[in-house]
C-alpha positions as CSV (number, residue, x, y, z in Angstrom):
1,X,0.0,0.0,0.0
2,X,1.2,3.4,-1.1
3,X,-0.8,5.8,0.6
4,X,-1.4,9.4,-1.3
5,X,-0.2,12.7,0.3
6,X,-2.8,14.4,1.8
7,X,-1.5,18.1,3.4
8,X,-0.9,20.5,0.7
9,X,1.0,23.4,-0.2
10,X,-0.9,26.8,1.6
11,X,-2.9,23.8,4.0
12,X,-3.1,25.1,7.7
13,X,-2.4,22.1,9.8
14,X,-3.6,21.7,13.8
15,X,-2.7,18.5,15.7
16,X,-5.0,18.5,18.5
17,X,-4.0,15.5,21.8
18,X,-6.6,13.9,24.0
19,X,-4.6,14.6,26.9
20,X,-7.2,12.4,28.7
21,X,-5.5,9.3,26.9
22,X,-3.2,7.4,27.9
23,X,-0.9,4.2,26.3
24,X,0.8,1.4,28.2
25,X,4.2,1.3,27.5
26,X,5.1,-1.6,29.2
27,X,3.6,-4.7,31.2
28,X,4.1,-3.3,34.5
29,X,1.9,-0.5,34.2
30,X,3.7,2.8,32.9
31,X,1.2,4.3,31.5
32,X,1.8,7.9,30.0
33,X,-0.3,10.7,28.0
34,X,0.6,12.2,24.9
35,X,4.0,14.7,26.4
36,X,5.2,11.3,27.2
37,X,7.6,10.7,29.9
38,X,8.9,14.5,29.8
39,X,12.3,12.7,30.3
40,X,14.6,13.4,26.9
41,X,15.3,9.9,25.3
42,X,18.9,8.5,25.4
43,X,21.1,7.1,22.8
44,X,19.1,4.2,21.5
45,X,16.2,5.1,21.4
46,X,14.2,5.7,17.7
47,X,14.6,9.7,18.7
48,X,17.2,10.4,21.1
49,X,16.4,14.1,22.3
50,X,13.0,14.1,22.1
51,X,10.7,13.0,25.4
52,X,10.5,9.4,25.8
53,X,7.4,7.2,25.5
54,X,6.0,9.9,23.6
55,X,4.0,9.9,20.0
56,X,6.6,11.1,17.4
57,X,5.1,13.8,13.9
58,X,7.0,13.3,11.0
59,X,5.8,14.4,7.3
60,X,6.5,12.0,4.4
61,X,6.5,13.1,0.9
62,X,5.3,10.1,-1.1
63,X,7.5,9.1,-2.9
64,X,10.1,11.3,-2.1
65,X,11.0,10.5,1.4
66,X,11.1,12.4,5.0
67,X,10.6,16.2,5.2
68,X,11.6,18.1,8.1
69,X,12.5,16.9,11.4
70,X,10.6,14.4,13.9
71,X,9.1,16.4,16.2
72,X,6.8,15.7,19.0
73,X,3.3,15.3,18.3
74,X,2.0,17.9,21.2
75,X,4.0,20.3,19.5
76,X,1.7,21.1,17.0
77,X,-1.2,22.4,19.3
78,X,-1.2,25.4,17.2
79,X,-1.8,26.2,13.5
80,X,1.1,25.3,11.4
81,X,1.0,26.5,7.8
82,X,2.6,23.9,5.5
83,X,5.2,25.8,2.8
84,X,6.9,22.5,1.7
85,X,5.7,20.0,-0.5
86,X,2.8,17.9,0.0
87,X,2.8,15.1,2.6
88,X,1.5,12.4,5.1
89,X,0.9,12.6,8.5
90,X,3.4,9.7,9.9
91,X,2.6,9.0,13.7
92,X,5.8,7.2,15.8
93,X,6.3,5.9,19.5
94,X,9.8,6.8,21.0
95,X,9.8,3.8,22.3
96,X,13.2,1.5,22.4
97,X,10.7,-1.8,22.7
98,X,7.3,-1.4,21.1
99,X,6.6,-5.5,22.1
100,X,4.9,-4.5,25.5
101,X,3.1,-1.7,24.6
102,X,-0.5,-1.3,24.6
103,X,-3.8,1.1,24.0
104,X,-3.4,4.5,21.9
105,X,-3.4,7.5,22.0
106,X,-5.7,9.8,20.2
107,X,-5.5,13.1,18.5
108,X,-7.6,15.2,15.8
109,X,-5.8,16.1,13.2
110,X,-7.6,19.7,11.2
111,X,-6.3,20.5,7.7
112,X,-7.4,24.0,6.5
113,X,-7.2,24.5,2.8
């Protein structure tokens, strides 16, 4: 499956969390909302820097690869107007062992055109 881009040139983009969610991240009961763990990931992890155990953003241009930087996915509370190329809305978990994880998060995701 080769899914189509979907955000636009001149699209507004708002990622809005359910900060009333939360996903286990392991079997023993660490269970965190959408900032994550607010601890910055180590080496090791898929994105060292950013806050572990959290949901990752990254835009895809199909078929021409990443664009921009992972970020994380409460970043983008506000309106972000997209100047690139068109893309897809990639979601990640920083997460070093995605085996025990379990539930979702959950976030609305408004494109203005």
């Amino acid at each position: 499956m080769n899914p189509g881009n979907v955000i636009n040139t001149g699209d507004v983009v708002r990622i809005i969390p359910d900060f009333t969610k939360a996903a286990g991240i392991d079997y023993w009961g660490g269970w965190y909302g959408p900032e994550g763990s607010l601890e910055t990931a180590p080496p090791g992890f898929p994105f060292p820097g950013l806050f572990k155990y959290s949901p990752i953003l990254r835009f895809n241009n199909n078929p021409g690869g990443w664009v921009g930087s992972p970020q994380q996915a409460t970043a983008f509370a506000g309106c972000l107007p997209w100047t690139s190329v068109p893309v897809r809305l990639i979601f990640h978990v920083n997460d070093d062992n995605l085996s025990d994880n379990q539930g979702a998060w959950q976030f609305r995701v408004l494109t203005y055109h």
